[in-house]
N, C-alpha and C positions, 0 to 999 in steps of 0.2 A: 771827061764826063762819061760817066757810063749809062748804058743806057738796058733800060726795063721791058721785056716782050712776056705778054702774058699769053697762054692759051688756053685750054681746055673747057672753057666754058659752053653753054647752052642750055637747052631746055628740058627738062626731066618733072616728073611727076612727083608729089609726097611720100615720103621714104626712100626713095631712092639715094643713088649716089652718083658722083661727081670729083674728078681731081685736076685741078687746075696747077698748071707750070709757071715758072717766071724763070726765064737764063737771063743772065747780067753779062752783057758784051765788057771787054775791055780788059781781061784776066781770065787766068784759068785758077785762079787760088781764091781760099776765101780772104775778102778785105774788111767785111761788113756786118752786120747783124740784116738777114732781110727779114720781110715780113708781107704782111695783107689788109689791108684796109676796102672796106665795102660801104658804097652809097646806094640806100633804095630811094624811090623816088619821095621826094617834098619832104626829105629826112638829111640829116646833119650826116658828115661820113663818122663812121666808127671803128673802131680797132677789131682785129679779126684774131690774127695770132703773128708771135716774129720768133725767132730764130738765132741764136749764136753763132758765130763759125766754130766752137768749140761743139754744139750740137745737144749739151748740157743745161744750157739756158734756154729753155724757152716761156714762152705767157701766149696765153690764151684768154681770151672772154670770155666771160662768166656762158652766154647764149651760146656759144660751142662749144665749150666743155665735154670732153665727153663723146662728142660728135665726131669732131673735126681733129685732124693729124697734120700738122707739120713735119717738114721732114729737107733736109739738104745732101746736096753733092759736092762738096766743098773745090772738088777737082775738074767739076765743068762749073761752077760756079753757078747753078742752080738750085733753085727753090721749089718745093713741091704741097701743096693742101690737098689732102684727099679727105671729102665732103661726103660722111656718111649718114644718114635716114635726114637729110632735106625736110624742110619745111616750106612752106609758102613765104614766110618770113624772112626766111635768106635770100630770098630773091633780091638781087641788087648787082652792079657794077663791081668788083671784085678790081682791086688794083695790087699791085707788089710794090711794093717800097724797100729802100736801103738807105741804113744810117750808118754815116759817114764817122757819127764820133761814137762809136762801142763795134769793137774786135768781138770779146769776149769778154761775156756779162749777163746780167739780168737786161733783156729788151726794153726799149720805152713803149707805153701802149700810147701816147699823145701823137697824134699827125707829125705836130710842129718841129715832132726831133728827126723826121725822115727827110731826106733829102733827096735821094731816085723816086721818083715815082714812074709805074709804067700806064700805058696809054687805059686799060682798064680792059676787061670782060667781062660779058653779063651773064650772069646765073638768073635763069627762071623756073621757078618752080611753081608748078602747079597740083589745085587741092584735088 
């Protein structure tokens, strides 16, 4: 079972930036598609952006677009979002995920197909 450590989160003002980490213990190669999911408060979690290990597939939401970068290290086995001009509305919980059934591929944007999840970080943004 491998296991999700996030970090880079905290508190930053509107338009600012922000880039949060996820390393995945348990290999130094890529096994997985990772990605990010964020919950703000008294809100449903939502997809953020995920990741191929070929580095070719990736998806994004439509509200980062544009914004926000994914990006991987296939050889530490890490995931990287760097969070450019912030909003007040991205404030949330930030979690990293990895699915278990796509190598390489188009990403699922649905929760239910991720299977790692890490413990979360919170992004605050303020107006």
């Amino acid at each position: 079972q491998a296991q999700l450590e996030e970090s880079g989160g905290g508190l930053v003002q509107a338009g600012e930036s922000l880039r949060l980490s996820c390393a995945a213990s348990g290999g130094t190669s890529c096994r997985y598609v990772m990605g990010w999911f964020r919950q703000a408060p008294g809100k449903e979690r939502e997809f953020v952006a995920a990741i191929d290990c070929s580095g070719r597939n990736i998806e994004y939401a439509d509200s980062v677009r544009g914004r926000f970068n994914i990006s991987r290290a296939n050889v530490k086995n890490t995931v990287w979002l760097q969070m450019n001009s912030l909003k007040p509305e991205d404030t949330a919980v930030y979690y990293c995920v990895g699915d278990l059934n796509i190598y390489v591929g188009p990403p699922a944007t649905t929760q239910y197909e991720y299977d790692y999840w890490g413990q979360g970080t919170q992004v605050t943004v303020s107006s």
